[in-house]
N, C-alpha and C positions, 0 to 999 in steps of 0.2 A: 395557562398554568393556574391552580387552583393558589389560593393565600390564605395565613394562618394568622394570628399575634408574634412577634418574637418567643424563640423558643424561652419558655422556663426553667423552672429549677426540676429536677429529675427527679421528682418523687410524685408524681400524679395521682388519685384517687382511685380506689378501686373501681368505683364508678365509672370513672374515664376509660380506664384501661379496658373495662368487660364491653362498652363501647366497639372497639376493634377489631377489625378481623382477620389482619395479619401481624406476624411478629419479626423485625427481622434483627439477626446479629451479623452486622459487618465490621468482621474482624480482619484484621492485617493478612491472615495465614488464611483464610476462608470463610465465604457467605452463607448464613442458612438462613432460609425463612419459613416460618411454623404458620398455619392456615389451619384458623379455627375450624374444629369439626371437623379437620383433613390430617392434623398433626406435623410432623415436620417432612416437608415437601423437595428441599432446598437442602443440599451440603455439597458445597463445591469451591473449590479455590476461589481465593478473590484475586483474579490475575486475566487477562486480556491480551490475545496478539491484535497489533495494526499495522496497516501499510501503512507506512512513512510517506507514500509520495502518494496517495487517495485519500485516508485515512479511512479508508476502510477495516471493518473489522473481521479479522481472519480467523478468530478462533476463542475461545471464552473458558473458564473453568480449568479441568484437570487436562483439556487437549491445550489449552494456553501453557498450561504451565507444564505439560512436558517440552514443548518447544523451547523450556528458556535454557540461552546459551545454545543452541543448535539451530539461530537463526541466518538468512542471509542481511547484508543490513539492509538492504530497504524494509525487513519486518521487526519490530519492534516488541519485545513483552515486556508489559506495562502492568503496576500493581496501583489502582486507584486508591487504597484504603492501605493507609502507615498509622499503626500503634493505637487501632481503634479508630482513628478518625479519618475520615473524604476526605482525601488530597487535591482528586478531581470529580465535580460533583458531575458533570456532563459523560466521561465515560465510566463514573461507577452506574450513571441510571443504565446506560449501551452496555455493560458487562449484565446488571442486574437484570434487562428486561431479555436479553438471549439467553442468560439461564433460567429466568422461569418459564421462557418460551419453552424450550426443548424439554423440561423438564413436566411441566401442564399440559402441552401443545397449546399452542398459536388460537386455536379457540375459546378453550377452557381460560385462557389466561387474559383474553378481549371482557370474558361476562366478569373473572373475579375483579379487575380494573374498572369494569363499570358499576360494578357492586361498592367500590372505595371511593365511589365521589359522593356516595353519601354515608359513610363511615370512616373509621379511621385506622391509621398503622402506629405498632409501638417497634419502638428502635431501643437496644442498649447502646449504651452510653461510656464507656471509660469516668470512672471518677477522678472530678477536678476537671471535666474539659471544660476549654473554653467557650465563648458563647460565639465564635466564628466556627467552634466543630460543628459547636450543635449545630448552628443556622444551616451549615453547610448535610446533617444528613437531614434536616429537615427536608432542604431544597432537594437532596434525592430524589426522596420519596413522593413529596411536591408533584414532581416531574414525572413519575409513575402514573398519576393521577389521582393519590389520595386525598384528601378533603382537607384530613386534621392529623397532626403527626403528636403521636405522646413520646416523649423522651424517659426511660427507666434509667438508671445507674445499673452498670454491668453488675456490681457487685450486689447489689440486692437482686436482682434478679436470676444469678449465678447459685444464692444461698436460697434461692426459695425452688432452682432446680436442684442440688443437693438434698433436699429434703429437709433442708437446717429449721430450727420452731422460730424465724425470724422474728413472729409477733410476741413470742413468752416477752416477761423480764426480768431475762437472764443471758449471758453473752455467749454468741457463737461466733468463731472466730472463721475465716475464709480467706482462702492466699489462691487469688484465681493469676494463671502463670501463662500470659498469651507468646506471640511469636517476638514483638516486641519489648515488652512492658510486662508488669507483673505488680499487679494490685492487689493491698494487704487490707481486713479493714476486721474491726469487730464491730458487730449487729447488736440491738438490744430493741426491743417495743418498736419492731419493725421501722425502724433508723439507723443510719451510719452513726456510732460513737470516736472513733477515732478511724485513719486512713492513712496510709501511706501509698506512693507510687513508686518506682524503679522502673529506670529503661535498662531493665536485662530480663530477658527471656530465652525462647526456645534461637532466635536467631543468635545473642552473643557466644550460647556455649557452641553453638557450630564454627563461631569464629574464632574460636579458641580453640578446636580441636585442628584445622584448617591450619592453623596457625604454628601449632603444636608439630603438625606432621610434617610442616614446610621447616623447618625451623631446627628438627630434633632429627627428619628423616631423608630432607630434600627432595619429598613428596607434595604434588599436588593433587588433592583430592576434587576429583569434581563436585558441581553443587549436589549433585542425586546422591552422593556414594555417606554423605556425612550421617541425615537420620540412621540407614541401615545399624550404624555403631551405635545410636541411643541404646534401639531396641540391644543390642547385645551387653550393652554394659548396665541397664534396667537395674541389676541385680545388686548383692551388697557387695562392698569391695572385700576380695576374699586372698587367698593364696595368689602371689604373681602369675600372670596369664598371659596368654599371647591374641591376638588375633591379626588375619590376613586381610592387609588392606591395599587394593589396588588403585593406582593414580597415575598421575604422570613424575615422570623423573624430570626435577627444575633443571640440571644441566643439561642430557641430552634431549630432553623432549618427549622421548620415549614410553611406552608404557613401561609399568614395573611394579610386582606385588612387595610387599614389606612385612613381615612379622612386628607387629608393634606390640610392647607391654603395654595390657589394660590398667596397673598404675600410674603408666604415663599421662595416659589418659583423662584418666580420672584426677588426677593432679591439675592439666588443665582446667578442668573444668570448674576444681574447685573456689578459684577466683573471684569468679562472676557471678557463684552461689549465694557467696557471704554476703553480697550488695542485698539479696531476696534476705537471708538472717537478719542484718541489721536493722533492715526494716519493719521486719515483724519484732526484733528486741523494741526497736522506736514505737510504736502501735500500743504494746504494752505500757509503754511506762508514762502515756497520755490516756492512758482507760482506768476510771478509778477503780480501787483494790477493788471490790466485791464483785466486780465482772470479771476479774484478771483469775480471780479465786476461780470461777465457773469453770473457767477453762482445765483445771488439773486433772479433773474426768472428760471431760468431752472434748478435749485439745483442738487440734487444727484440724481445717479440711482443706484439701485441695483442691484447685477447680484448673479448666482452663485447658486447650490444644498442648501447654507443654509442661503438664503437671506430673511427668514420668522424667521427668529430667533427669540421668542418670546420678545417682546420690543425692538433690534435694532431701527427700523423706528421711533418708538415714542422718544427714546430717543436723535438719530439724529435728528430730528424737533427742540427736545427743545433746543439741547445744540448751533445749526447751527443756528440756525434761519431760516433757507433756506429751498424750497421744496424737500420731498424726496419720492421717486418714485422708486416703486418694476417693473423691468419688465416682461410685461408675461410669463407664460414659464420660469422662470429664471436658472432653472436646466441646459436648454438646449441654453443658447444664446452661448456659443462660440465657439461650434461646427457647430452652425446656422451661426454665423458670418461667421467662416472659411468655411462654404459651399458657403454662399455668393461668396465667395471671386474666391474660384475656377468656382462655374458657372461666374463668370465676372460681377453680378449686381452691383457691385461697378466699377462706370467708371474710376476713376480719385483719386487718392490720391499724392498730392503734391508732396511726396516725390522721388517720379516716374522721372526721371530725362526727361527734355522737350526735345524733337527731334532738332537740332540746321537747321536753317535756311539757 
């Protein structure tokens, strides 16, 4: 295995970064990785089947993660990567190198490997992780066979896939909303000025809908049946509504559909929203006024797998007062960001120390 310095601080050079030839974001909910000059190659669940009693690996990506909950138990589904960070660095490399297998082929994917041991990989980062996360996707990657691992902070890389003008100086605000976690942070002269974390994301409001439907209807909903409701409740909360939701019945066991009110609903969910508000109220009131001021036209943006959470946005609007703004694609901006960055369409970021005269 190749070796590096201990990871550092997550703001690397542009220099370093255009160095690199791949980008990868290993997130909780799903891995991508962008391949300069190839573009984004990689989108697939971050999730793993294994036999339990070989430890062989059965299955990777989106065929893993429909097996979960319809396994026998000698197979296991296994999620290496919680809230941004390697939990297990040994099978996220066995998840990661079967997905870029299948997805490269098994050829293509021996030359871009031997092409990385003398170049380097950039990884996002969760702001605030500790130096065991880092070390641990350094060691991933390591173990791919890269050289030199750059570390970015998800959320700069996140705002420079949004399209946000990270290096003006003037504040851009970003609320990237993953499966766990949900990072809030404002930007200026291409640096983090103020940050916040929360662990609520796209998994607590499933757990409050689940909860919601056990609780109010003596329904259990399986894990597959919960997104379908996002998408239908996306919308603003409007006139009382119904929707049919099928599960099991807690007493007899049974299946059974339900008519559930979408204010029910949505009342759940409201909860676990307000944790994401206060934290952007906290963000604000640590960023001096003149940045705070920037934001009353160009408001918020959102980023991140679970930036359609149903009601977020609306509820942001009313409690800010300021515009808030989904960006396209938002699953995939900072993987996009960090591809930016290594093809080099980011010229210039302040932090870049000037050439002395």
């Amino acid at each position: 295995m190749s070796h590096q310095e201990p990871p550092g601080p997550l703001a690397p050079t542009l220099e370093a970064l255009r160095r690199c030839t791949v980008a990868v974001d290993l997130g909780a909910a799903r891995t991508r990785v962008y391949v300069r000059g190839g573009g984004l190659v990689v989108d697939e669940p971050s999730v793993a089947a294994v036999d339990v009693r070989t430890g062989a690996l059965i299955a990777v990506g989106a065929s893993a993660e429909h097996m979960a909950g319809r396994t026998p138990d000698h197979i296991r589904v296994v999620r290496p990567v919680a809230a941004g960070v390697v939990v297990d660095v040994g099978m996220a490399q066995r998840m990661l190198r079967h997905i870029l297998g299948n997805k490269l082929g098994r050829r293509r994917l021996r030359l871009m490997l031997r092409g990385m041991r003398t170049l380097r990989a950039a990884v996002c980062m969760p702001h605030g992780s500790e130096p065991t996360a880092r070390r641990a996707a350094t060691e991933t990657l390591l173990g791919l066979g890269a050289k030199q691992v750059e570390l970015v902070d998800t959320l700069l890389a996140a705002a420079v896939g949004c399209g946000l003008p990270v290096e003006q100086p003037e504040a851009t605000m970003i609320v990237v909303c993953g499966a766990g976690t949900t990072h809030v942070a404002i930007l200026s002269l291409g640096a983090i000025v103020a940050a916040e974390t929360v662990a609520v994301g796209g998994d607590a409001i499933d757990r409050a809908v689940v909860a919601h439907l056990r609780n109010e209807h003596e329904l259990i909903l399986p894990s597959h049946g919960v997104r379908p409701l996002h998408r239908r409740l996306s919308g603003p909360a409007g006139a009382p509504d119904t929707i049919e939701v099928q599960g099991r019945d807690v007493v007899s066991g049974l299946a059974r559909t339900v008519a559930v009110g979408t204010d029910g609903l949505r009342q759940a969910m409201h909860a676990p929203l307000t944790a994401v508000r206060d934290a952007i109220t906290g963000v604000l009131r640590h960023s001096p006024p003149d940045l705070v001021a920037d934001l009353a036209d160009r408001g918020i943006m959102l980023a991140g797998g679970s930036a359609h959470m149903p009601g977020l946005d609306h509820m942001l609007r009313h409690a800010m007062g300021i515009p808030v703004h989904t960006a396209p694609h938002p699953d995939t901006v900072a993987v996009r960001g960090l591809g930016a960055l290594i093809e080099g369409q980011v010229r210039a970021i302040p932090l870049d120390p000037l050439a002395e005269v």
